[in-house]
KOLZATOR-97470 format. One line per field, with one value per atom (N, C-alpha, C): residue number from 1; atom name; y negated, z negated, x. Coordinates in Angstrom, 3 decimals, padded with zeros to 6 digits. Layout:
BEGIN
nr <- [NUM,...]
atom <- [CA,...]
y <- [Y,...]
z <- [Z,...]
x <- [X,...]
//
This chain:
BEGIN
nr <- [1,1,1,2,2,2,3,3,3,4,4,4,5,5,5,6,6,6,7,7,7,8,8,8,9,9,9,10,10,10,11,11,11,12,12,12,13,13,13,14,14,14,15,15,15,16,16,16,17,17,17,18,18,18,19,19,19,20,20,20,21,21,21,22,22,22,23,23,23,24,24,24,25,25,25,26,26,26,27,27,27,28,28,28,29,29,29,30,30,30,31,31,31,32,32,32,33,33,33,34,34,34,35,35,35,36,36,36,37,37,37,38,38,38,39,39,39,40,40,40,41,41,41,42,42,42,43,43,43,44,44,44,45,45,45,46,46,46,47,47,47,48,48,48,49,49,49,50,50,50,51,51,51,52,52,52,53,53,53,54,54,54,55,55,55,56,56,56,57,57,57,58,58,58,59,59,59,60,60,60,61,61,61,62,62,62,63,63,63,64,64,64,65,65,65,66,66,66,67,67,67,68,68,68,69,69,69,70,70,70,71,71,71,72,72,72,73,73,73,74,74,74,75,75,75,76,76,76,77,77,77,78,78,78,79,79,79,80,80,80,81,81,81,82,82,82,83,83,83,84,84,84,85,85,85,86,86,86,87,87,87,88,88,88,89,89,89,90,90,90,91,91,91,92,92,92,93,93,93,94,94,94,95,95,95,96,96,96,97,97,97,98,98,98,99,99,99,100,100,100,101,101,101,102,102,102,103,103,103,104,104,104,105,105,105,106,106,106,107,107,107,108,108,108,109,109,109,110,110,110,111,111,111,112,112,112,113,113,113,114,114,114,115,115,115,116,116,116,117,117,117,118,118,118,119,119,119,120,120,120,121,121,121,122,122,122,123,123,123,124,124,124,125,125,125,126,126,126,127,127,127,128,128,128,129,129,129,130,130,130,131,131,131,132,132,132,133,133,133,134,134,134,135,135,135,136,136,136,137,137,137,138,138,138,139,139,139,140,140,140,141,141,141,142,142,142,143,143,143,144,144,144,145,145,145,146,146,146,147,147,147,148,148,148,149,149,149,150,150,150,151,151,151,152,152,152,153,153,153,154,154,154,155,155,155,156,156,156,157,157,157,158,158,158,159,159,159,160,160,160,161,161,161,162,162,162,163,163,163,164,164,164,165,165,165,166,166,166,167,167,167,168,168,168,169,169,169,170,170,170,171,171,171,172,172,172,173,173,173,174,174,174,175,175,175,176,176,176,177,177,177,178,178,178,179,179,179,180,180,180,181,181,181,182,182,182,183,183,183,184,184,184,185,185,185,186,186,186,187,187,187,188,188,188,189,189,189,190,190,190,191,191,191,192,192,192,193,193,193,194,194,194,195,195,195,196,196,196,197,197,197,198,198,198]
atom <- [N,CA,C,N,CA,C,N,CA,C,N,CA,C,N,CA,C,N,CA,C,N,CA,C,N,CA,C,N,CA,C,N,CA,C,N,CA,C,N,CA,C,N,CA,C,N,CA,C,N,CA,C,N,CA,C,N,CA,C,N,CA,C,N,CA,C,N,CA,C,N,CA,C,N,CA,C,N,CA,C,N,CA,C,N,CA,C,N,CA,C,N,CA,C,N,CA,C,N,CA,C,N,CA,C,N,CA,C,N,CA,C,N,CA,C,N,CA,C,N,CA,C,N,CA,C,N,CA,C,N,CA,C,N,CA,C,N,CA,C,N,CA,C,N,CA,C,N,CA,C,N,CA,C,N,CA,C,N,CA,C,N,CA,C,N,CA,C,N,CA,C,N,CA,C,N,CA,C,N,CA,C,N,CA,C,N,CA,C,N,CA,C,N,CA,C,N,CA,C,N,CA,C,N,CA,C,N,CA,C,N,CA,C,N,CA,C,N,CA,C,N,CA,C,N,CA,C,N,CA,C,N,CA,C,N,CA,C,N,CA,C,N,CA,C,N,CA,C,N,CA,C,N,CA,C,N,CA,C,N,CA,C,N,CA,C,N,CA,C,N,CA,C,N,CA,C,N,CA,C,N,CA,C,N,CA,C,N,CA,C,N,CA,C,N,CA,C,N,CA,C,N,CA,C,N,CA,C,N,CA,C,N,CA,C,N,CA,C,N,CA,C,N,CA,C,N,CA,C,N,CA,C,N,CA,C,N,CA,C,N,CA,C,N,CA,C,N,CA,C,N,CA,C,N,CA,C,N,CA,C,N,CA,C,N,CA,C,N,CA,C,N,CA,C,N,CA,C,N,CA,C,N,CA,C,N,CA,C,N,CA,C,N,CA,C,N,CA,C,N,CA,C,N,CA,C,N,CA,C,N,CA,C,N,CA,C,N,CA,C,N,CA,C,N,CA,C,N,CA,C,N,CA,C,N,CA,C,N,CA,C,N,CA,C,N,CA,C,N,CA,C,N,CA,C,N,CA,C,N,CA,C,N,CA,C,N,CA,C,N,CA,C,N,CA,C,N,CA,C,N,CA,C,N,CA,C,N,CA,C,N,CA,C,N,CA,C,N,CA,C,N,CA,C,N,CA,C,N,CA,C,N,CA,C,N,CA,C,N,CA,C,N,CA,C,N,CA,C,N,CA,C,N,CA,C,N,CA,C,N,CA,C,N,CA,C,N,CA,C,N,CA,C,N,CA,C,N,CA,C,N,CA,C,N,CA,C,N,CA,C,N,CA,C,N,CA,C,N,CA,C,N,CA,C,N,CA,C,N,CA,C,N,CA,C,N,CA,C,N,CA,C,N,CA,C,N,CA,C,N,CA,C,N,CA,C,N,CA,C,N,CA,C,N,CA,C,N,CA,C,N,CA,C,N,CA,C,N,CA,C,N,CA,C,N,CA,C,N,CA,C,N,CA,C,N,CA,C,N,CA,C,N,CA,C,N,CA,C,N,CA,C,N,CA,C,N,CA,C,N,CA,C,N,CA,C,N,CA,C,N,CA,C]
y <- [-121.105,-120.654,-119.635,-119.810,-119.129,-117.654,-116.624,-115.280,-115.958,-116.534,-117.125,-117.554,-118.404,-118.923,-118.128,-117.594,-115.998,-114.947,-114.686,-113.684,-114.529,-115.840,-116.488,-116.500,-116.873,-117.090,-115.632,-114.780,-113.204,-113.095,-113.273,-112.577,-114.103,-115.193,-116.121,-115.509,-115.438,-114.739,-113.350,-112.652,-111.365,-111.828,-112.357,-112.937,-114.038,-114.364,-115.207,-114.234,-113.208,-112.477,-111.420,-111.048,-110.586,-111.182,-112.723,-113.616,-113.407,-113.463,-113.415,-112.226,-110.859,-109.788,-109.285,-109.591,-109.457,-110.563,-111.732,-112.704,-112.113,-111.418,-111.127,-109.698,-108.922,-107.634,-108.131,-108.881,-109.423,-109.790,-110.630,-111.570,-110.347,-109.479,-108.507,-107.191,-107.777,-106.373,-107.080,-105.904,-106.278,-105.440,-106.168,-105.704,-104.198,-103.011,-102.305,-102.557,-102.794,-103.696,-102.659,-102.615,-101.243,-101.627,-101.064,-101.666,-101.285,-102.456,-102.072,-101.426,-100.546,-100.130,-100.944,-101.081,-101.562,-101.344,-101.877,-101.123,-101.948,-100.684,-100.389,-101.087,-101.783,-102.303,-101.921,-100.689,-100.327,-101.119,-100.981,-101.336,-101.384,-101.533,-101.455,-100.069,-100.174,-098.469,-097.372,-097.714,-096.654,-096.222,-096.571,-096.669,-096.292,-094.929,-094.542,-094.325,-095.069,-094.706,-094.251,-093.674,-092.436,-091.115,-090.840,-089.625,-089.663,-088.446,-088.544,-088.604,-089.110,-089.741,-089.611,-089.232,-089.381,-089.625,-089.997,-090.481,-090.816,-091.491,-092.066,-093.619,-094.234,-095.852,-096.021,-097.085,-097.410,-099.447,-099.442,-101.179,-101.829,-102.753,-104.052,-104.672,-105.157,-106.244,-106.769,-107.554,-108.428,-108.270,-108.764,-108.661,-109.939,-110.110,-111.460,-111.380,-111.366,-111.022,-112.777,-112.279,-113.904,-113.382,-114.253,-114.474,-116.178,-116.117,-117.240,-118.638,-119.729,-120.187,-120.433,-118.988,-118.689,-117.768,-117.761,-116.898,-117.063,-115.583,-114.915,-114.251,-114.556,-113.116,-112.329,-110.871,-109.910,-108.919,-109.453,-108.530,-108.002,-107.269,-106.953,-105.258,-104.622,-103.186,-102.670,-101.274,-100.494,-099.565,-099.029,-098.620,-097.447,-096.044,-095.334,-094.222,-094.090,-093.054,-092.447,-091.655,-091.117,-091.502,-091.556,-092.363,-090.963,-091.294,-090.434,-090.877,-090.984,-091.686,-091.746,-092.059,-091.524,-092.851,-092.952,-094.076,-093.783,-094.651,-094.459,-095.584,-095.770,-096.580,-097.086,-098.048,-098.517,-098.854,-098.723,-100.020,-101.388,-101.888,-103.214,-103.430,-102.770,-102.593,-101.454,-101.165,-100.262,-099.777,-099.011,-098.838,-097.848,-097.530,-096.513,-096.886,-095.450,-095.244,-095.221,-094.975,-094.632,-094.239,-093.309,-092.855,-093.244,-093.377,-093.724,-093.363,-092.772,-092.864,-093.601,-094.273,-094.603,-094.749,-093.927,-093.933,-095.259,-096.282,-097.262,-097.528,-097.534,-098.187,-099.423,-099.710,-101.610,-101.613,-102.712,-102.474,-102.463,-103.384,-103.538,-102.860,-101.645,-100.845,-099.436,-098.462,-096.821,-096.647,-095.660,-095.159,-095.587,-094.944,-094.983,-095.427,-095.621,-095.487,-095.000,-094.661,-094.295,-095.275,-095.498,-095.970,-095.436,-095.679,-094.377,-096.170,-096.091,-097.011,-096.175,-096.462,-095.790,-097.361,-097.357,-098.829,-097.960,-099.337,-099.424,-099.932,-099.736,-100.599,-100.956,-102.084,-103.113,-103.069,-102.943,-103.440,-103.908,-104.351,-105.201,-104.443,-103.107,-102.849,-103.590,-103.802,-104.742,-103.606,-102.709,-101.240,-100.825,-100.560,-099.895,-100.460,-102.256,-103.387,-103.014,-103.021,-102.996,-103.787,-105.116,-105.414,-105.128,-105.416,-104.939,-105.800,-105.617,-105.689,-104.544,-104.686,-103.613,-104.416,-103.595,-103.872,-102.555,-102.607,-101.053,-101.147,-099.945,-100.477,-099.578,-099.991,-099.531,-099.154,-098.093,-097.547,-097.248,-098.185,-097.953,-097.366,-096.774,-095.603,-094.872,-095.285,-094.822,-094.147,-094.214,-093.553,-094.480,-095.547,-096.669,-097.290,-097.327,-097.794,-097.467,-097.694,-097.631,-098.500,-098.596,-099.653,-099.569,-100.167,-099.967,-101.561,-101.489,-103.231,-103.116,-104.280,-104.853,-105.019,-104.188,-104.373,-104.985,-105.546,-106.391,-106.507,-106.151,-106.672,-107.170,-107.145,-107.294,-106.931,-106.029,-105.018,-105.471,-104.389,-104.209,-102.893,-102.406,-100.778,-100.814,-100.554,-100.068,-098.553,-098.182,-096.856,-096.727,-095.937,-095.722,-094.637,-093.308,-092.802,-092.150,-091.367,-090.896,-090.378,-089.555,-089.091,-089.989,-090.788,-091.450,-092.965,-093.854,-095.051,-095.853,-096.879,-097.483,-098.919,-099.144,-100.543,-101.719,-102.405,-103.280,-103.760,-103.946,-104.243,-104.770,-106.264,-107.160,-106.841,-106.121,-105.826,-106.706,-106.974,-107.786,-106.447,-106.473,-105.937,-106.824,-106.864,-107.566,-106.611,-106.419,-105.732,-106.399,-106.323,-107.518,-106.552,-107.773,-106.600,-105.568,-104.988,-104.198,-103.281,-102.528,-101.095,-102.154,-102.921,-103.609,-104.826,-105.311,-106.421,-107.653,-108.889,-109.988,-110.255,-109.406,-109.981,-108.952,-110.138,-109.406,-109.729,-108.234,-108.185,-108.442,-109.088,-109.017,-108.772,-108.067,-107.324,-107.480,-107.720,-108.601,-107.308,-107.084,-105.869,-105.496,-105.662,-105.314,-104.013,-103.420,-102.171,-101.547,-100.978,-099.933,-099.006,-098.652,-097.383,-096.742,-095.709,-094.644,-093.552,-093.078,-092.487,-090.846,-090.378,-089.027,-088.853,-089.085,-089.341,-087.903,-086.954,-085.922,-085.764]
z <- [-152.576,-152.561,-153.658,-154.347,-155.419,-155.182,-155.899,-155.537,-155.511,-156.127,-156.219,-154.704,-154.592,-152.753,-151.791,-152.273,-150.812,-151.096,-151.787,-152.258,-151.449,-151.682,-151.192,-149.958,-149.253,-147.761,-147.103,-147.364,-146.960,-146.991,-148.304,-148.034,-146.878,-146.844,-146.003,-144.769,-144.608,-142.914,-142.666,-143.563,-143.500,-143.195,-143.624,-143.278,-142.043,-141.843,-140.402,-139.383,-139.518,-138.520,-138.804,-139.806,-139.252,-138.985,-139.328,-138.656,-137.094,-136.981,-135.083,-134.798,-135.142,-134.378,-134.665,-135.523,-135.366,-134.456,-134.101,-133.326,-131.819,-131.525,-130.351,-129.737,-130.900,-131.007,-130.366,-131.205,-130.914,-129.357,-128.904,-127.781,-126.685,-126.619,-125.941,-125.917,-126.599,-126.767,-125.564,-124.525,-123.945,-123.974,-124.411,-124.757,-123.161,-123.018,-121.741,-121.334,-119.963,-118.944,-119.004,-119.007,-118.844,-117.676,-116.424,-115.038,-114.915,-114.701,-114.488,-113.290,-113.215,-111.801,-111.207,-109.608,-108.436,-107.447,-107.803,-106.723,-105.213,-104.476,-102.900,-102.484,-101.736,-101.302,-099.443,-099.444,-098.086,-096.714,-096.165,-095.239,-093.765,-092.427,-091.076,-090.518,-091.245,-090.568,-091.336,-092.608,-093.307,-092.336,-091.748,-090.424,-089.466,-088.689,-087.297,-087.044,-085.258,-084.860,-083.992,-083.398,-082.898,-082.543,-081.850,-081.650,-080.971,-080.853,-080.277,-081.281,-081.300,-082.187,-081.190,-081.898,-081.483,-082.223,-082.131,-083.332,-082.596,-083.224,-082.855,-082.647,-082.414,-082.444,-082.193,-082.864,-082.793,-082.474,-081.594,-081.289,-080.687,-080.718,-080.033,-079.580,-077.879,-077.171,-076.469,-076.148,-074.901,-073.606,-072.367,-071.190,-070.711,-069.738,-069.203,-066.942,-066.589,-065.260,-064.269,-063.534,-062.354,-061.118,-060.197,-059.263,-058.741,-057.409,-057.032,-057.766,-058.758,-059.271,-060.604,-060.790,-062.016,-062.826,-064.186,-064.873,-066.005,-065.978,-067.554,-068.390,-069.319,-070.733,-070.225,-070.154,-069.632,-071.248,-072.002,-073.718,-074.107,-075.292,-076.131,-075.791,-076.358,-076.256,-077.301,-077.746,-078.489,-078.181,-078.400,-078.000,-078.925,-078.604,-078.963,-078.498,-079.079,-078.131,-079.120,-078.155,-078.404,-077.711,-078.179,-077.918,-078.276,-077.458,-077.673,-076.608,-077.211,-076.550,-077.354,-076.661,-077.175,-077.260,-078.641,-078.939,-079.047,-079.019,-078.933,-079.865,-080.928,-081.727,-081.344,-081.044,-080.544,-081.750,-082.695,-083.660,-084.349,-083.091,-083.191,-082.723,-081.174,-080.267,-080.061,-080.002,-079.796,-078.634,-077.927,-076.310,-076.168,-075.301,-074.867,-074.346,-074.327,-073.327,-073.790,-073.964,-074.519,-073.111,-073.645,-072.474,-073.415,-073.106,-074.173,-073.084,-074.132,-073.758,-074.292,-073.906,-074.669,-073.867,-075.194,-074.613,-075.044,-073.691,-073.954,-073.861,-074.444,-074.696,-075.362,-074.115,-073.974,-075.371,-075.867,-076.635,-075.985,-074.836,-073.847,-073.199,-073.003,-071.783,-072.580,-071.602,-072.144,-071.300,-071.564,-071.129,-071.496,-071.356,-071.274,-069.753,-070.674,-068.951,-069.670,-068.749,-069.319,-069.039,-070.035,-069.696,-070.076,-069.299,-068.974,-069.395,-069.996,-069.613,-070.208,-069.122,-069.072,-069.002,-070.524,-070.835,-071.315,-071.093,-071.280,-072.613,-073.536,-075.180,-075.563,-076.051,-076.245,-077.850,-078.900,-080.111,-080.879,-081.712,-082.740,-084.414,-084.626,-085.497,-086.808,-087.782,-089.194,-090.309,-090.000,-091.134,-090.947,-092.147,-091.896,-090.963,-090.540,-089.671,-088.165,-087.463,-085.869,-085.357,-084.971,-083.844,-082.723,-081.651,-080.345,-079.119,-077.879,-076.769,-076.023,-075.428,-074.254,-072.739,-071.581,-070.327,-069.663,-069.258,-068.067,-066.873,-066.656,-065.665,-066.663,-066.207,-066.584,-065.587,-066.113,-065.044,-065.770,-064.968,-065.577,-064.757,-065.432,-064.942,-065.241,-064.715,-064.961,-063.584,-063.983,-062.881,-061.747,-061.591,-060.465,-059.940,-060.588,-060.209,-061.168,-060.268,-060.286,-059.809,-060.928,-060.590,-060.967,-060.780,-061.396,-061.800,-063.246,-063.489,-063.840,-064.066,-064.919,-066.739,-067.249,-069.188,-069.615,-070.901,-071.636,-072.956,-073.660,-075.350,-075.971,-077.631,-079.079,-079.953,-080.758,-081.690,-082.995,-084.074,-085.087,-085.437,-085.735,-086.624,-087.824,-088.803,-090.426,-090.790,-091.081,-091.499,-093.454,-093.100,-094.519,-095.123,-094.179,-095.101,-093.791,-093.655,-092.698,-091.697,-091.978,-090.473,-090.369,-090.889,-090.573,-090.754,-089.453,-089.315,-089.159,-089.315,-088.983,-088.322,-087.772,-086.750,-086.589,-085.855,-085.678,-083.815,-083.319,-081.702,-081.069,-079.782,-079.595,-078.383,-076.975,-075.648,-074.367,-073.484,-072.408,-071.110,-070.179,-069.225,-068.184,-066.937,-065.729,-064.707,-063.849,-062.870,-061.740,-060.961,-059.809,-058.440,-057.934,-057.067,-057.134,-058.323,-058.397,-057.152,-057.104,-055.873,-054.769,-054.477,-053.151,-053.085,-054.225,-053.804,-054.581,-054.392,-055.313,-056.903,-057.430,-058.492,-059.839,-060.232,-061.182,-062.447,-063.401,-064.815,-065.875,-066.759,-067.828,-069.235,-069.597,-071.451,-072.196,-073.249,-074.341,-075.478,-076.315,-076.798,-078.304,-079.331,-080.489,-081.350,-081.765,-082.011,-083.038,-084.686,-085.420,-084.901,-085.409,-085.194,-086.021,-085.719,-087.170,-086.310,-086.436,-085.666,-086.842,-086.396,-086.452,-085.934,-087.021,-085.624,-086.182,-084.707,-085.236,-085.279]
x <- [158.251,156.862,156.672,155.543,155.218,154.592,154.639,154.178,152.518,152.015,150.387,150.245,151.033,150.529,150.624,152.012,152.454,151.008,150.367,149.226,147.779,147.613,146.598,146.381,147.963,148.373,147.611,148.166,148.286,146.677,145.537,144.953,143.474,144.376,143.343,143.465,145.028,145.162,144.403,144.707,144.162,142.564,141.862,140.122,139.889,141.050,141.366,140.894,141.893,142.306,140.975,140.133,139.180,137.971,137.605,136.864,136.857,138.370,138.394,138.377,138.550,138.254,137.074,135.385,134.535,134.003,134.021,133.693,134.140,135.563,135.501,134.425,134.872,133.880,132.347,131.826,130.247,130.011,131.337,130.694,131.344,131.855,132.031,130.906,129.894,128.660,127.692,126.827,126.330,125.311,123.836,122.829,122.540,121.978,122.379,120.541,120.267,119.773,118.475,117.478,116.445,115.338,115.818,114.859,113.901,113.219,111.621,110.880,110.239,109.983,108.915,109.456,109.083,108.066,106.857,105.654,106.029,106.185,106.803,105.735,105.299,103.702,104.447,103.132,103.111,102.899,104.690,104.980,104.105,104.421,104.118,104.688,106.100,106.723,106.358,105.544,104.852,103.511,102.802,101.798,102.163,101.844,101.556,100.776,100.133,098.654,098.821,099.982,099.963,099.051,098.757,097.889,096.659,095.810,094.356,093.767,092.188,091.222,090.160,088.928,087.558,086.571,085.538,084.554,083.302,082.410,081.009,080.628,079.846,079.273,078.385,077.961,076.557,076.711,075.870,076.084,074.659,074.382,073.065,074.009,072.537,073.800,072.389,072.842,071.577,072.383,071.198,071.917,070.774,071.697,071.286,071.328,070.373,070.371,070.443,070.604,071.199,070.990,070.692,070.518,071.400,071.957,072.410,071.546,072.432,071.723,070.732,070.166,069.397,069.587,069.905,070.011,068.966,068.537,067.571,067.762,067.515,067.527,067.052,067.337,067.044,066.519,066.981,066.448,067.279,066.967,067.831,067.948,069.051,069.264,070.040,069.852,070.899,071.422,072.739,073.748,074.382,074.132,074.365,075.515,076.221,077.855,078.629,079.643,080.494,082.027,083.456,084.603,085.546,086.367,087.991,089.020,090.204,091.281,092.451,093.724,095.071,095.435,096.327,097.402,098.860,099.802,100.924,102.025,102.193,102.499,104.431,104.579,105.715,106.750,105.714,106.782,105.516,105.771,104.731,103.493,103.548,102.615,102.408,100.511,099.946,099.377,099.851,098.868,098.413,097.203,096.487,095.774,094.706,093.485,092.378,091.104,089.607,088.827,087.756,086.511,085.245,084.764,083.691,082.421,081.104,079.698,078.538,077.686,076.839,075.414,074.394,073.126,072.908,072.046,071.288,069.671,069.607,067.792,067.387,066.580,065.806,064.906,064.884,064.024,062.577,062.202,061.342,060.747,061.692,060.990,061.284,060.529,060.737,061.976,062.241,063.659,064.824,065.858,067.330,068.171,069.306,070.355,071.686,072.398,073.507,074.920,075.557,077.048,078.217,078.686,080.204,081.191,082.729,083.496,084.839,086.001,086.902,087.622,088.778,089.611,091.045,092.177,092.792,093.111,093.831,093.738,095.735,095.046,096.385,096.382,096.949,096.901,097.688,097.810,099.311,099.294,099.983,100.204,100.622,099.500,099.810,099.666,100.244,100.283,098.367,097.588,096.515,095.492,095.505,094.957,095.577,094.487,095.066,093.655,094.324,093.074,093.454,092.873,093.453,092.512,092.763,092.021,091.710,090.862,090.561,090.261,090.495,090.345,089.809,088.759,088.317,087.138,087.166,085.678,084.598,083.481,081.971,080.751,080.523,079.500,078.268,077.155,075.791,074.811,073.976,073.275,071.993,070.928,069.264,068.800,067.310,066.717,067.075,066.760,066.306,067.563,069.065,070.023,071.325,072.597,073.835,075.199,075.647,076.650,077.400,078.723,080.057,080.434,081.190,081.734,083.142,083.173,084.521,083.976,084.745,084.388,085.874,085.440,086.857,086.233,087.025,086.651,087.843,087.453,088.301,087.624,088.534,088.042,089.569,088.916,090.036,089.769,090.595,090.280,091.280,090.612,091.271,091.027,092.353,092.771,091.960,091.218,090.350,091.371,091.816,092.543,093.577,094.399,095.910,094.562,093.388,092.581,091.819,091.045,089.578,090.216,089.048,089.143,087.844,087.804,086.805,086.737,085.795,086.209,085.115,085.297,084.530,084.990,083.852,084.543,083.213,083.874,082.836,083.039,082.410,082.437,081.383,082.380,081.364,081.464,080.345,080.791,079.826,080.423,079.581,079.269,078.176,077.875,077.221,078.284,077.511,076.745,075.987,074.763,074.425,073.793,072.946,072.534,072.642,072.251,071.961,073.018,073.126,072.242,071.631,070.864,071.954,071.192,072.358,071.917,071.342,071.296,072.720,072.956,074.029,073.613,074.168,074.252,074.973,074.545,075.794,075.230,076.736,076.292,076.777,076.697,077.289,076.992,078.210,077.816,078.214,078.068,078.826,078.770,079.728,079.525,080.162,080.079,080.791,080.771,082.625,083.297,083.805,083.545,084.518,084.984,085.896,086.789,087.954,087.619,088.618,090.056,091.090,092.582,093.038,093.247,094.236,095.586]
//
């Protein structure tokens, strides 16, 4: 072998050998990863409805009167009150109580009556969404008569901000025999709520 080839050899290898140690260099670089941030979208356990709450409502309802046999539109009415009652947030399920007042006036006639209803409340925590049920009795109340019923609804309430809420709620109540005679009542009732939770 000639000093010309031993010189050629040497300097091909020599460019061999750094062909392959920039080729390994390269495929061993790893561009470094830059994470993007993650909007948290508020959970159910971010939500407690926990606590006492009171607020106002305003609602129209018709009532419809019967006698064995016959029933009439009795007219329309509006529904004016005040609500407070305690919740207790489980997790999933929501339970409590409500008292509620509301001045009523016929559109038909002069005067008022009063209704008292003291319920029980069921609800299904969906973070700021809670619809719910209610179950209670109802007590109605004017000059000329008094009675006590059975009330039941479905409502929803949305959390506007951690104190204030607002709602929507559809209420029946029945009152059978009237100050002892047979004719019975029924009320059909819908009503906004906005509510104060402390």
């Amino acid at each position: 072998m000639t000093y010309g080839d031993m010189k050629f050899k040497t300097a091909f290898y020599a460019a061999l050998a750094s062909l392959i140690a920039g080729a390994s260099f390269a495929g061993g670089y790893v561009a470094p990863v830059v994470e993007q941030p993650v909007a948290v979208a508020q959970t159910r356990a971010d939500v407690d409805w926990t606590g006492f709450y009171a607020g106002l409502q305003y609602g129209q309802g018709s009532l419809d009167a019967s006698v064995p046999g016959v029933t009439v539109d009795a007219g329309d009415f509006d529904a004016l009150g005040l609500h407070a009652g305690y919740l207790h947030d489980f997790g999933q399920f929501v339970l409590g109580g409500e008292l509620d007042y509301n001045n009523v006036e016929h559109d038909d006639f002069d005067g008022s009556a009063d209704l008292w209803r003291l319920r029980a409340r069921a609800g299904y925590d969906m973070g700021k969404f809670q619809p719910y049920v209610t179950l209670g009795a109802a007590r109605l109340s004017d000059e000329d008569a008094k009675e006590t019923g059975l009330t039941y609804g479905i409502g929803a309430d949305f959390l506007l901000t951690d104190s204030f809420s607002a709602g929507l709620e559809y209420s029946h109540a029945d009152f059978s025999d009237i100050d002892g005679t047979n004719i019975d009542l029924d009320a059909d009732m819908v009503q906004i709520r906005a509510s104060y939770r402390f």
